[in-house]
PQR file with spaces between the fields and no chain letter, atoms N, CA, C, O and H, PARSE charges and radii, in Angstrom:
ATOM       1  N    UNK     1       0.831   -1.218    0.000 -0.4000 1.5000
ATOM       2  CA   UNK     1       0.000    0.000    0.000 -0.0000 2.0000
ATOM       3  C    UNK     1       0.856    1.254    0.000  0.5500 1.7000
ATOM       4  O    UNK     1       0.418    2.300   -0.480 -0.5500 1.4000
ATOM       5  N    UNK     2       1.931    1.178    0.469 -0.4000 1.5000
ATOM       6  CA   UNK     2       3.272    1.838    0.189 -0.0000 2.0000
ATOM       7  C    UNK     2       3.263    2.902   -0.883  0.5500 1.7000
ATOM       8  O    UNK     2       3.154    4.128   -0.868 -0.5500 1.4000
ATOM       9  H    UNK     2       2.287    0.328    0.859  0.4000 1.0000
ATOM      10  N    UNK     3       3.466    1.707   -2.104 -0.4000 1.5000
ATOM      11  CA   UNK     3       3.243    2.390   -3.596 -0.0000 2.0000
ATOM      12  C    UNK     3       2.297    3.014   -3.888  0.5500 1.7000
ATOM      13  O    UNK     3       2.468    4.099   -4.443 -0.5500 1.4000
ATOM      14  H    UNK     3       3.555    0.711   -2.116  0.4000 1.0000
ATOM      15  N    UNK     4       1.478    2.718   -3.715 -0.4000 1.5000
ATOM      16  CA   UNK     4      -0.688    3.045   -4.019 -0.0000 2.0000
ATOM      17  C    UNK     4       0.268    4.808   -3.191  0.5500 1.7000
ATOM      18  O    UNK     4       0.598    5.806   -3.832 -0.5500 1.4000
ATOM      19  H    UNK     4       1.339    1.837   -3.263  0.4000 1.0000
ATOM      20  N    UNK     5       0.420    4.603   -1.905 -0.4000 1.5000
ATOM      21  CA   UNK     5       0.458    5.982   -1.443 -0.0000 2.0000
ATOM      22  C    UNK     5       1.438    6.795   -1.874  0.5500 1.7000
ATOM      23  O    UNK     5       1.212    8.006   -1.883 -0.5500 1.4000
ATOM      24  H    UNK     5       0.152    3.792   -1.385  0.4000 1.0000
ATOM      25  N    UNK     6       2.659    6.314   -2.295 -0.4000 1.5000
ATOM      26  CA   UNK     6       3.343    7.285   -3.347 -0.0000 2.0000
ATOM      27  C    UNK     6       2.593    7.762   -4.468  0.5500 1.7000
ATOM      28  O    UNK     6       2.656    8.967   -4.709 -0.5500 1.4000
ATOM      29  H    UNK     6       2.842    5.331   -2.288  0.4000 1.0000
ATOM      30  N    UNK     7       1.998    7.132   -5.085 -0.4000 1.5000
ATOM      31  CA   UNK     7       0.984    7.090   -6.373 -0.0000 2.0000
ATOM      32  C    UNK     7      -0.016    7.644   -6.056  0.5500 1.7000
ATOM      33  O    UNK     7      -0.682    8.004   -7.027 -0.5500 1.4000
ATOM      34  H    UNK     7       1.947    6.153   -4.889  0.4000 1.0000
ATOM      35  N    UNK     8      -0.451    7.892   -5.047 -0.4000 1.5000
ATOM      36  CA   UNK     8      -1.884    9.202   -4.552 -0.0000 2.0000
ATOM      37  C    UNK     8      -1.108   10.347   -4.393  0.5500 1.7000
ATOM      38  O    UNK     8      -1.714   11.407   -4.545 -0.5500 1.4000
ATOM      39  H    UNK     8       0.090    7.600   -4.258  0.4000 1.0000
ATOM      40  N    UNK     9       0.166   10.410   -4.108 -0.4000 1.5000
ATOM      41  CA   UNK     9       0.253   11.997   -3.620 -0.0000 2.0000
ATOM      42  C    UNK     9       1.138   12.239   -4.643  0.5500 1.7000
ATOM      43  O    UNK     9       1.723   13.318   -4.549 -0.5500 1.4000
ATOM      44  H    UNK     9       0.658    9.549   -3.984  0.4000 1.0000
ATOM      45  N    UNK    10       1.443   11.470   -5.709 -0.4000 1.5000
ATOM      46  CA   UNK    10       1.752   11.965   -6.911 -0.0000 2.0000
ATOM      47  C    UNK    10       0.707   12.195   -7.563  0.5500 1.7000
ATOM      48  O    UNK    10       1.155   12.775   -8.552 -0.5500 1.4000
ATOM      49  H    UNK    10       0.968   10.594   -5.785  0.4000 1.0000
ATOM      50  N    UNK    11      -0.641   12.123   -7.715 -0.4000 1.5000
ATOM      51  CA   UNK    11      -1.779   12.071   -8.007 -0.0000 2.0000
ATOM      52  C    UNK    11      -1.950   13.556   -7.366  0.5500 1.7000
ATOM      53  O    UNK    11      -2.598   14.239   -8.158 -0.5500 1.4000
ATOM      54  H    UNK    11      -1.005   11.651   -6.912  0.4000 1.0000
ATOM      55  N    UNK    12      -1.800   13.862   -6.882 -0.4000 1.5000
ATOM      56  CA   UNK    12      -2.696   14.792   -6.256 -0.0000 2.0000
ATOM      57  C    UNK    12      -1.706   15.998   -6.346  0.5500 1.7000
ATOM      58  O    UNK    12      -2.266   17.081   -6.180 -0.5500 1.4000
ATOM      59  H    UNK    12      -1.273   13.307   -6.238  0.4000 1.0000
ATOM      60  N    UNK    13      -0.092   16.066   -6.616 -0.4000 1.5000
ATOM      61  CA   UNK    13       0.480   16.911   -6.937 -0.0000 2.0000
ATOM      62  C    UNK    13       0.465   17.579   -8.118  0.5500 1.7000
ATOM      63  O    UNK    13       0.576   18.787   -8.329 -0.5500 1.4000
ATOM      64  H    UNK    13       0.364   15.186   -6.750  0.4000 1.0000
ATOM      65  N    UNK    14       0.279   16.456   -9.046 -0.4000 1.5000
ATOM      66  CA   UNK    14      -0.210   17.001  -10.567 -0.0000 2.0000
ATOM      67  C    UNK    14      -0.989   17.154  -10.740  0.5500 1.7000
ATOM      68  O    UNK    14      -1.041   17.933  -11.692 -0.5500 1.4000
ATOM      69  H    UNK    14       0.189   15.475   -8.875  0.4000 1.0000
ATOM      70  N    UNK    15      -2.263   16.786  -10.267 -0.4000 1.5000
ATOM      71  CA   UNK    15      -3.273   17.283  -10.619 -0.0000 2.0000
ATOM      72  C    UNK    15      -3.662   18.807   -9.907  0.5500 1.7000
ATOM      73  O    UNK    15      -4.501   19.524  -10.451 -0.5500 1.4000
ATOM      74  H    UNK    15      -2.221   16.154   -9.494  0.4000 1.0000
ATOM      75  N    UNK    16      -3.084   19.159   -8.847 -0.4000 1.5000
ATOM      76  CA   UNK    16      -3.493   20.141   -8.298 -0.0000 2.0000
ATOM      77  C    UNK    16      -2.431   21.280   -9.620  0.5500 1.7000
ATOM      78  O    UNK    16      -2.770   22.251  -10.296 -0.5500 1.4000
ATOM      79  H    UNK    16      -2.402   18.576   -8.405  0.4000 1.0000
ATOM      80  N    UNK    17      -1.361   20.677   -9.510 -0.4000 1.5000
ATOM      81  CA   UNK    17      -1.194   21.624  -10.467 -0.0000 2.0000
ATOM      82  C    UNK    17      -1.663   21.799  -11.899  0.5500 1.7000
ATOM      83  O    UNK    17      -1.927   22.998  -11.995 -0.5500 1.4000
ATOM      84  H    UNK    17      -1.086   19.888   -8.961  0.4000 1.0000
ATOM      85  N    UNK    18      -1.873   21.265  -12.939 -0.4000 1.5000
ATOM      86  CA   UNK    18      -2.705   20.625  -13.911 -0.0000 2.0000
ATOM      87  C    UNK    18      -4.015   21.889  -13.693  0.5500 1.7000
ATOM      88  O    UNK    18      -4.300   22.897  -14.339 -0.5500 1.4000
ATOM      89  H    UNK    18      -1.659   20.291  -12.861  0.4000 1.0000
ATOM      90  N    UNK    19      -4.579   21.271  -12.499 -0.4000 1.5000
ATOM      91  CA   UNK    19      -6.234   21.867  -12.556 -0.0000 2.0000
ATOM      92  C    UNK    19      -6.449   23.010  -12.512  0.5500 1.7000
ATOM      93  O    UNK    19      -7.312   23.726  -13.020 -0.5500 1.4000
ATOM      94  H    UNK    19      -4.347   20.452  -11.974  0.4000 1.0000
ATOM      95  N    UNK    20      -4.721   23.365  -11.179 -0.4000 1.5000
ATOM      96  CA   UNK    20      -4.621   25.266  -11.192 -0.0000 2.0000
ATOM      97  C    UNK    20      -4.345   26.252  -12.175  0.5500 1.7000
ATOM      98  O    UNK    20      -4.762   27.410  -12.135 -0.5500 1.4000
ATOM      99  H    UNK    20      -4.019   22.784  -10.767  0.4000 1.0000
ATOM     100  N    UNK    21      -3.563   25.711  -13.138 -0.4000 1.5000
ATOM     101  CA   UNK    21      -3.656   26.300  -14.554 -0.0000 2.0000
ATOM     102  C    UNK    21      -4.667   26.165  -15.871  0.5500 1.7000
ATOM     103  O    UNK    21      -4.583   26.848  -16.892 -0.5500 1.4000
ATOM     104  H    UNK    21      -3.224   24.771  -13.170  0.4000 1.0000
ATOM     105  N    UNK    22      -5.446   25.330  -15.654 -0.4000 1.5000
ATOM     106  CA   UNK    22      -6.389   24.834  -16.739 -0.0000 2.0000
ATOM     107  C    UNK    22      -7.599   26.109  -16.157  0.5500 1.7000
ATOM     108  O    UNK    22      -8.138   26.871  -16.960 -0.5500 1.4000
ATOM     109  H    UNK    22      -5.514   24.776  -14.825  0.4000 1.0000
ATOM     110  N    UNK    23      -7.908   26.160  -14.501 -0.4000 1.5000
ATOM     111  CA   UNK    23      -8.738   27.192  -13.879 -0.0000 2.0000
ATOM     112  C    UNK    23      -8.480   28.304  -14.253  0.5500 1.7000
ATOM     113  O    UNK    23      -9.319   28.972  -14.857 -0.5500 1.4000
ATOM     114  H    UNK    23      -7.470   25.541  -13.849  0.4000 1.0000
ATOM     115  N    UNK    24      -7.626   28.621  -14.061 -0.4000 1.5000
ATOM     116  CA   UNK    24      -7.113   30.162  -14.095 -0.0000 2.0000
ATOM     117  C    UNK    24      -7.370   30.555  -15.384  0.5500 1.7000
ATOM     118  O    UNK    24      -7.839   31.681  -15.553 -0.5500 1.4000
ATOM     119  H    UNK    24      -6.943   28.079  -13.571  0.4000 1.0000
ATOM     120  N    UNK    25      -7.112   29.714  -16.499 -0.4000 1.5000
ATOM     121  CA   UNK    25      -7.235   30.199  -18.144 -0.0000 2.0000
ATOM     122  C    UNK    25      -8.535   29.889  -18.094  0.5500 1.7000
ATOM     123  O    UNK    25      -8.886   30.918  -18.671 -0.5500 1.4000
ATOM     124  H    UNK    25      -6.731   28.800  -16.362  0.4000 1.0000
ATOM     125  N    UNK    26      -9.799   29.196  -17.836 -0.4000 1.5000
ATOM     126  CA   UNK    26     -10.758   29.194  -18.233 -0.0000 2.0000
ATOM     127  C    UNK    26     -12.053   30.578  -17.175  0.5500 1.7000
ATOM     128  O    UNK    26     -13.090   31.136  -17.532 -0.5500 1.4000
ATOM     129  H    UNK    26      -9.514   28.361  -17.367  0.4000 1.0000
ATOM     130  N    UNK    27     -11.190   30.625  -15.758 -0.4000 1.5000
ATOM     131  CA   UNK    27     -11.979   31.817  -14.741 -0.0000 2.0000
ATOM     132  C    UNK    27     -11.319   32.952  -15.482  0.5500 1.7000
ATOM     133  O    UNK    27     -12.015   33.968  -15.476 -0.5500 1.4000
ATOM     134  H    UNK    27     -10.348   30.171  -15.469  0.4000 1.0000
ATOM     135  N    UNK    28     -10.092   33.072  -16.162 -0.4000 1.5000
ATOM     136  CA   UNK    28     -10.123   34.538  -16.291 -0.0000 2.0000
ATOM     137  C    UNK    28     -10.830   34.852  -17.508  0.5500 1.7000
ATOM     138  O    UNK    28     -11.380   35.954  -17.509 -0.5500 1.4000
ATOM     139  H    UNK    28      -9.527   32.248  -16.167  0.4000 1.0000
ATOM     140  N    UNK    29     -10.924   34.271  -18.357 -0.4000 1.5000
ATOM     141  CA   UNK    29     -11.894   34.002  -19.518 -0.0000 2.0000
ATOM     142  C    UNK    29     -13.003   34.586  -19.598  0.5500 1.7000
ATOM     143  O    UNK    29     -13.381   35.575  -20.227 -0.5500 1.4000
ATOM     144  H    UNK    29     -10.478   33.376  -18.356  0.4000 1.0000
ATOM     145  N    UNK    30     -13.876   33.339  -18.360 -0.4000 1.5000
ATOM     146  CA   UNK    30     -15.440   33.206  -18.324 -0.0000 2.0000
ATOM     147  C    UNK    30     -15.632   34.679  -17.217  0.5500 1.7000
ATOM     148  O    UNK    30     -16.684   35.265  -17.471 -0.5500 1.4000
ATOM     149  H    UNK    30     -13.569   32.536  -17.849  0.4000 1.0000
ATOM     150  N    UNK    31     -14.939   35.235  -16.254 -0.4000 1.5000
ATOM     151  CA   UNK    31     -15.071   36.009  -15.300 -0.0000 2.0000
ATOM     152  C    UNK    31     -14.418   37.777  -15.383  0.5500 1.7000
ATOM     153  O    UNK    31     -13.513   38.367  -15.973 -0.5500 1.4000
ATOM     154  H    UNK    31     -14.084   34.759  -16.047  0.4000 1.0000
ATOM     155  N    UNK    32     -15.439   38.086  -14.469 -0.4000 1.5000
ATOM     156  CA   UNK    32     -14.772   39.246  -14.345 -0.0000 2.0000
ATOM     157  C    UNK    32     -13.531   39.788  -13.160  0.5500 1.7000
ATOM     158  O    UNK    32     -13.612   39.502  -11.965 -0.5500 1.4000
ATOM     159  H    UNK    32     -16.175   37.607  -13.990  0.4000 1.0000
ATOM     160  N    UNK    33     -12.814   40.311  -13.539 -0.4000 1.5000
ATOM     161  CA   UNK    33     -11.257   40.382  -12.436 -0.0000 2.0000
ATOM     162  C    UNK    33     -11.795   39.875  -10.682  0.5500 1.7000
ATOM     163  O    UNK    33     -11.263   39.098   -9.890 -0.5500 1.4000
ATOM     164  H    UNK    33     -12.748   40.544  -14.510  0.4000 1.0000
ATOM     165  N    UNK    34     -12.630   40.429  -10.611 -0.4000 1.5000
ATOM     166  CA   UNK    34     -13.526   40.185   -8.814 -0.0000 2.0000
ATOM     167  C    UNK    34     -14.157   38.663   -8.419  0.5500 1.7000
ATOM     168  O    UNK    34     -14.332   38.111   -7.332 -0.5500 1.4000
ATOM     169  H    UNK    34     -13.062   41.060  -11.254  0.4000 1.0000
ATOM     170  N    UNK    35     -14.461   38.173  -10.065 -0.4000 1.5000
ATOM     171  CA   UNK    35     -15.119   36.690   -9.726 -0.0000 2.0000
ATOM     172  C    UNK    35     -13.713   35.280   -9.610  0.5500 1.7000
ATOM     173  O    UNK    35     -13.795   34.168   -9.088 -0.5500 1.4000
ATOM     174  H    UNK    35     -14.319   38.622  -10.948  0.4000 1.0000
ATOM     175  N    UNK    36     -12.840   35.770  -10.141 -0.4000 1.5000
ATOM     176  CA   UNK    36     -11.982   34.995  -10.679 -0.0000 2.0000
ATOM     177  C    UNK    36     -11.759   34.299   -9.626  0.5500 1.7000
ATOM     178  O    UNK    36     -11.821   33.075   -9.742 -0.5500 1.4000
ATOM     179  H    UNK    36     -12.773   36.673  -10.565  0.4000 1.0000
ATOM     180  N    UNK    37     -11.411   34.943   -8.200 -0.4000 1.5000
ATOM     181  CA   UNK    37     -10.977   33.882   -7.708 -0.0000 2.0000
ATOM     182  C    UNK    37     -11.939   32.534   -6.825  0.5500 1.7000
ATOM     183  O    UNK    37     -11.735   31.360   -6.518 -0.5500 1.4000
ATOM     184  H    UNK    37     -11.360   35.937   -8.105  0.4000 1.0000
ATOM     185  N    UNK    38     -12.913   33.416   -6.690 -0.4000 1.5000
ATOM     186  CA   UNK    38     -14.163   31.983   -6.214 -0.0000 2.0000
ATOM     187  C    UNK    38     -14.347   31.304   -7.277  0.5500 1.7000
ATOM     188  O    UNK    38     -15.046   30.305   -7.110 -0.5500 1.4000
ATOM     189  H    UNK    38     -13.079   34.370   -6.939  0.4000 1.0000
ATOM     190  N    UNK    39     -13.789   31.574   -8.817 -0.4000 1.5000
ATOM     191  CA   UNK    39     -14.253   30.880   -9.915 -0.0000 2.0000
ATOM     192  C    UNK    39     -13.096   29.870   -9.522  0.5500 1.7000
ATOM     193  O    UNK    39     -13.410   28.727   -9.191 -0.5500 1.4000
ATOM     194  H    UNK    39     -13.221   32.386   -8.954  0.4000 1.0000
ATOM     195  N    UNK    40     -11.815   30.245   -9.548 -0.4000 1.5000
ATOM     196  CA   UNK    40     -10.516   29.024   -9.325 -0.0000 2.0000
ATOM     197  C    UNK    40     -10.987   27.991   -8.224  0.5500 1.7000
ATOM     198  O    UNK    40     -10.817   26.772   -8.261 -0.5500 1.4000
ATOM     199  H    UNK    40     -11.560   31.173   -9.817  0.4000 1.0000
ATOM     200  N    UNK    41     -11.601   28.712   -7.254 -0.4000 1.5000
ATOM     201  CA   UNK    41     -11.452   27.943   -5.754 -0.0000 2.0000
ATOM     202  C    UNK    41     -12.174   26.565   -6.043  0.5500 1.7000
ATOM     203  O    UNK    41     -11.858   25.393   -5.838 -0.5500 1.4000
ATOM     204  H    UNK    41     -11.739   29.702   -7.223  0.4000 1.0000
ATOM     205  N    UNK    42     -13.553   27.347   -6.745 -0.4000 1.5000
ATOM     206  CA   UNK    42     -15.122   25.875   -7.046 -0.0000 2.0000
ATOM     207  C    UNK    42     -14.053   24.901   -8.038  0.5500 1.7000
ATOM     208  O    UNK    42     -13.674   23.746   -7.842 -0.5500 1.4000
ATOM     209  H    UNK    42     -13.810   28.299   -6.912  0.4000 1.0000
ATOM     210  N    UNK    43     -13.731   25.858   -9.182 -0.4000 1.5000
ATOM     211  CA   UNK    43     -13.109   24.825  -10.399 -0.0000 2.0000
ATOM     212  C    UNK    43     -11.948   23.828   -9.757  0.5500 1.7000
ATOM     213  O    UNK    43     -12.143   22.636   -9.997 -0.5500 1.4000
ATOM     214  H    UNK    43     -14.038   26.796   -9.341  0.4000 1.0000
ATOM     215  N    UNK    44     -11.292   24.004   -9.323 -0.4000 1.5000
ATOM     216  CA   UNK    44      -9.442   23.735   -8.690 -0.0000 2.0000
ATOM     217  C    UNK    44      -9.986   22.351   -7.984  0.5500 1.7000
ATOM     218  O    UNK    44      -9.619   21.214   -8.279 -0.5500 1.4000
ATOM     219  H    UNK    44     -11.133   24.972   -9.128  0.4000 1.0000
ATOM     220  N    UNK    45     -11.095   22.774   -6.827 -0.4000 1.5000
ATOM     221  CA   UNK    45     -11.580   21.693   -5.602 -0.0000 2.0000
ATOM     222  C    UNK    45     -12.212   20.375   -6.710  0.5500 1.7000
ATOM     223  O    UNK    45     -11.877   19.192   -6.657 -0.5500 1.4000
ATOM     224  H    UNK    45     -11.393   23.698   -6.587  0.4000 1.0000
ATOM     225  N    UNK    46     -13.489   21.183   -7.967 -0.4000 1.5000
ATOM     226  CA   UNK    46     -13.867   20.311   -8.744 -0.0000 2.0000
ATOM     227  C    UNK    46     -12.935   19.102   -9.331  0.5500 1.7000
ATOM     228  O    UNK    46     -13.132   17.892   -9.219 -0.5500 1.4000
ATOM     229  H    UNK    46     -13.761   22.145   -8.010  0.4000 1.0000
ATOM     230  N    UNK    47     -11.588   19.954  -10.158 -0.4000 1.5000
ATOM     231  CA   UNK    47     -11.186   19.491  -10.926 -0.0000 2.0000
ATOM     232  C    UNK    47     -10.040   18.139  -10.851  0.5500 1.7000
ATOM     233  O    UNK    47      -9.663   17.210  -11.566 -0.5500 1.4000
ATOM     234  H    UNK    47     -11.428   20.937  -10.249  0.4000 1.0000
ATOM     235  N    UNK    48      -9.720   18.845   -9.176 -0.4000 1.5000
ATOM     236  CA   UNK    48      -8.683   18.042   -8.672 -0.0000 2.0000
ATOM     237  C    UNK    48      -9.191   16.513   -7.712  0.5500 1.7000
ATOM     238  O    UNK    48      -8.575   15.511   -7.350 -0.5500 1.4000
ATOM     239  H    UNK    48     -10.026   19.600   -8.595  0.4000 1.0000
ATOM     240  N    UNK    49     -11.053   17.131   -7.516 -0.4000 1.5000
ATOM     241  CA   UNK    49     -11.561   15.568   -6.729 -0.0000 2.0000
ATOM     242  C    UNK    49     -11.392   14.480   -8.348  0.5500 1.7000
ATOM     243  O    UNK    49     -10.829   13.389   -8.272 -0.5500 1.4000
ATOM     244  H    UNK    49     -11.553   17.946   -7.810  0.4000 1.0000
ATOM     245  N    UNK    50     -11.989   15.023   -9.751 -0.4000 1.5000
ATOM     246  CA   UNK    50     -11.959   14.166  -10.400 -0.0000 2.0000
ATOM     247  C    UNK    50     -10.764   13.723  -11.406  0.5500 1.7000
ATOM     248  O    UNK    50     -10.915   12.867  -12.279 -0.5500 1.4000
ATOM     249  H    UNK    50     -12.446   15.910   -9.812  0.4000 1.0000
ATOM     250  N    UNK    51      -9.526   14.444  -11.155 -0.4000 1.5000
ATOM     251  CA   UNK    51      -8.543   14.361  -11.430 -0.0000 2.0000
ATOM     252  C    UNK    51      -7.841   13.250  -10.510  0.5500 1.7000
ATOM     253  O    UNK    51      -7.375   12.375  -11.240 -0.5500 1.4000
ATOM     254  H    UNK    51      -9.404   15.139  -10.446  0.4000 1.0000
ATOM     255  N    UNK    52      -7.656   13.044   -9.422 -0.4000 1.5000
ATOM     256  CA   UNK    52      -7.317   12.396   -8.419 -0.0000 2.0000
ATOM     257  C    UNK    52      -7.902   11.108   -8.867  0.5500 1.7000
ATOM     258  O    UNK    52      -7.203   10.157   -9.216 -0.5500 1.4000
ATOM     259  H    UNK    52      -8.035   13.755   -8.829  0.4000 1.0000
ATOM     260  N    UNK    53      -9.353   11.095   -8.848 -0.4000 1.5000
ATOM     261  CA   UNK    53      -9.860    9.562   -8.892 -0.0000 2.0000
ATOM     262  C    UNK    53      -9.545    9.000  -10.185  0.5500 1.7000
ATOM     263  O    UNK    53     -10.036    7.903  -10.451 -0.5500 1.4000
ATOM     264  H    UNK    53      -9.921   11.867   -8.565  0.4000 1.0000
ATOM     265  N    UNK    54      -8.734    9.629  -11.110 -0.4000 1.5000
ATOM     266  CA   UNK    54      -9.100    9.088  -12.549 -0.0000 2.0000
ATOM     267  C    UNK    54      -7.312    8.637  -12.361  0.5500 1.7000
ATOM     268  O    UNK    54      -6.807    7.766  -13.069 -0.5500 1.4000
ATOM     269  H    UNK    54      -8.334   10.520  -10.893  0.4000 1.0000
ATOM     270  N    UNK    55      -6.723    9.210  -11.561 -0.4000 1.5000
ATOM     271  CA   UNK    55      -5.271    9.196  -11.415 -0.0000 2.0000
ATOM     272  C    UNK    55      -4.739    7.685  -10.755  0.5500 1.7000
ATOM     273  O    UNK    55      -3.967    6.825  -11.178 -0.5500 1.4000
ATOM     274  H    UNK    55      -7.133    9.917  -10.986  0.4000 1.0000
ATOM     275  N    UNK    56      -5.506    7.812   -9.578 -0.4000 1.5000
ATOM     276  CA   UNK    56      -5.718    6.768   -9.026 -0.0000 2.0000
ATOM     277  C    UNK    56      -6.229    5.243   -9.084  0.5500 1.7000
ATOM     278  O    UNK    56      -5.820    4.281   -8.434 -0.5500 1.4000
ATOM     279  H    UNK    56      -6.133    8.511   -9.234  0.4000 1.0000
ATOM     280  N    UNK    57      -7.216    5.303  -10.029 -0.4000 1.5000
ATOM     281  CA   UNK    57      -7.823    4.251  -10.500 -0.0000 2.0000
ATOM     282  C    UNK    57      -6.654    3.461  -11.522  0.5500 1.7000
ATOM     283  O    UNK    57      -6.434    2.251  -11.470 -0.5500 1.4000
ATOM     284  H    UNK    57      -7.549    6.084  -10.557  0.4000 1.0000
ATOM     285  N    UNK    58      -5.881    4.541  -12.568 -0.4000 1.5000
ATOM     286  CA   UNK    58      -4.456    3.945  -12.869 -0.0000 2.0000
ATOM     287  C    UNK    58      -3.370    3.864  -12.041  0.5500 1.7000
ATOM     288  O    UNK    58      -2.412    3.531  -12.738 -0.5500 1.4000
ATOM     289  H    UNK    58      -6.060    5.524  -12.611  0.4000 1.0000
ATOM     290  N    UNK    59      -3.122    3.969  -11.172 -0.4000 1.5000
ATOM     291  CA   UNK    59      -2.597    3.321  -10.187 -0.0000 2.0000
ATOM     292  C    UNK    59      -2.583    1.984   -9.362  0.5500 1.7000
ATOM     293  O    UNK    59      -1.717    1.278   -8.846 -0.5500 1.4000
ATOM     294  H    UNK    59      -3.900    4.239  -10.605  0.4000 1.0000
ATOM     295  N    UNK    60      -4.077    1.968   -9.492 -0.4000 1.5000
ATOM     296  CA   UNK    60      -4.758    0.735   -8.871 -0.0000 2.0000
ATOM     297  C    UNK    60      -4.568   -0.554   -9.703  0.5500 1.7000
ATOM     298  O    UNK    60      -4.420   -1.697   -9.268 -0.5500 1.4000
ATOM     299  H    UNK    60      -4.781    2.542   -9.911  0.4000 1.0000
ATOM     300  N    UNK    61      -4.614   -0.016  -11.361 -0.4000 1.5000
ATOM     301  CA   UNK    61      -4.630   -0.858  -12.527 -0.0000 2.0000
ATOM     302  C    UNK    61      -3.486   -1.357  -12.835  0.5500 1.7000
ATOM     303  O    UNK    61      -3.483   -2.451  -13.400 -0.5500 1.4000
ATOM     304  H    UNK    61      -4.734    0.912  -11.714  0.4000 1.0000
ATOM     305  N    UNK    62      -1.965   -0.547  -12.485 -0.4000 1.5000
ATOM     306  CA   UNK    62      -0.529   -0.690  -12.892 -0.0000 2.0000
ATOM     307  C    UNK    62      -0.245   -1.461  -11.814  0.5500 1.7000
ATOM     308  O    UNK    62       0.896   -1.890  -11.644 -0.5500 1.4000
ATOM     309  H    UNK    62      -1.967    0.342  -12.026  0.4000 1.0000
């Protein structure tokens, strides 16, 4: 389980980063300068629960 847990928090490093830049280009986009950042916060939390599980599940598989 060792590995699995290296492999989650590598999971969760890239994806947090991954999700924080994919947010930012799509909140500054869709938003105005004042919304942007509750737009990152919802998107980032979204992107990174289903980023994680999709990360993980190949982990589980390798």
């Amino acid at each position: 389980s060792s590995v699995l847990q290296a492999c989650v928090r590598a999971c969760v490093r890239a994806c947090v980063r991954a999700c924080v830049r994919a947010c930012v280009r799509a909140c500054v986009r869709a938003c105005v300068r004042a919304c942007v950042r509750a737009c990152v916060r919802a998107c980032v939390r979204a992107c990174v629960r289903a980023c994680v599980r999709a990360c993980v599940r190949a982990c589980v598989r390798a």
